[in-house]
N, C-alpha and C positions, 0 to 999 in steps of 0.2 A: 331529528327524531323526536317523535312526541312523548310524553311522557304517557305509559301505562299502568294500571293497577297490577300487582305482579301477579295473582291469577289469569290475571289475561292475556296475560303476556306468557307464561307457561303454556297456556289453553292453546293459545298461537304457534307458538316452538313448539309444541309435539304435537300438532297438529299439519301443520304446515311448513318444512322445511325452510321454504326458499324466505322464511321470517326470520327463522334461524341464522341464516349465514346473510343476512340483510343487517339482524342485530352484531352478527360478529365482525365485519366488516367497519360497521357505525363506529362498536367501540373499539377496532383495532387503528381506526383514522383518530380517534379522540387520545388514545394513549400515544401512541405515534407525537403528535402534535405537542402531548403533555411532556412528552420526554424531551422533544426541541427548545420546547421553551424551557426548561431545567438547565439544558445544556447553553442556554443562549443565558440565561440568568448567571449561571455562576460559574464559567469558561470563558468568557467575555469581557472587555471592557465598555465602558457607554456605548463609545464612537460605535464599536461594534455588534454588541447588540442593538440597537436601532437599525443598523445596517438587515441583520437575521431578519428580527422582526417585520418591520415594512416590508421586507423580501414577501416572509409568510402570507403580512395581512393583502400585499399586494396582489398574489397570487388566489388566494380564498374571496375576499371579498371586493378587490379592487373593480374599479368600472374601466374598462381598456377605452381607452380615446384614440385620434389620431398623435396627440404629443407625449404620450403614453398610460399608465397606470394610474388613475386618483384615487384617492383615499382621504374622507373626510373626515380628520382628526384635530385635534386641542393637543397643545405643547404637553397639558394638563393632563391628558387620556393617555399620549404617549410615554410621561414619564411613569404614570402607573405602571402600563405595560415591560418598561425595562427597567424597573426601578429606580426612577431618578428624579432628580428634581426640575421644575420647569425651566431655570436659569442652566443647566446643564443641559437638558434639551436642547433650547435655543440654542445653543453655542453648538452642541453636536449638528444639527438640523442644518446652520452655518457651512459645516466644513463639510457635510453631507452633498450639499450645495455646490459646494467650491470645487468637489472632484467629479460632480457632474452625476452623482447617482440618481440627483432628485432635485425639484424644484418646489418651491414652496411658494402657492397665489392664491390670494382672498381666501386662509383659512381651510385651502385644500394642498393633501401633501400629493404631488407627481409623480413617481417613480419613471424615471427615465427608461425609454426602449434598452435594449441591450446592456441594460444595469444588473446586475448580478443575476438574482431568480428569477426574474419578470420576462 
């Protein structure tokens, strides 16, 4: 969604409905999403938030292949995303690996077909 000047965005919504529930929809996907990641932050341990997460990012922005879901991520990006550190990372991304949810080649993470949300 682009950002608008908030008269315009008024002008638009009582103007035009279907902007209306186009906006409501927008932010009802963005609070959705904000609440997962809450819940994946502080209900979770590493292993398993990274598990949630790549779930999500696989599902929104992954690029589907035939060996399944990529995602072009840094240890670095990832531990932002779950709170953790890149040597924690690494070792989760490891066992992530070992049970087969994901593959990790040249810098890009796989998510396996039939891995969890993918």
């Amino acid at each position: 969604m682009r950002l608008l000047r908030y008269d315009l965005l008024r002008f638009n919504i009582r103007d035009c409905p279907q902007v209306a529930i186009k906006v409501i929809r927008s932010l009802s996907r963005k609070l959705l999403l904000a609440t997962r990641h809450i819940e994946c932050l502080s209900l979770m341990n590493v292993h398993q938030r990274m598990k949630c997460m790549l779930g999500e990012l696989a599902e929104e922005q992954g690029l589907v292949t035939a060996g399944g879901v990529e995602l072009r991520l840094t240890h670095e990006e990832i531990g932002y995303l779950v709170g953790a550190n890149r040597v924690t990372v690494t070792k989760a991304l490891h066992n992530l690996e070992r049970e087969g949810f994901l593959r990790v080649l040249n810098r890009r993470v796989i998510i396996n077909r039939g891995s969890g949300k993918v």
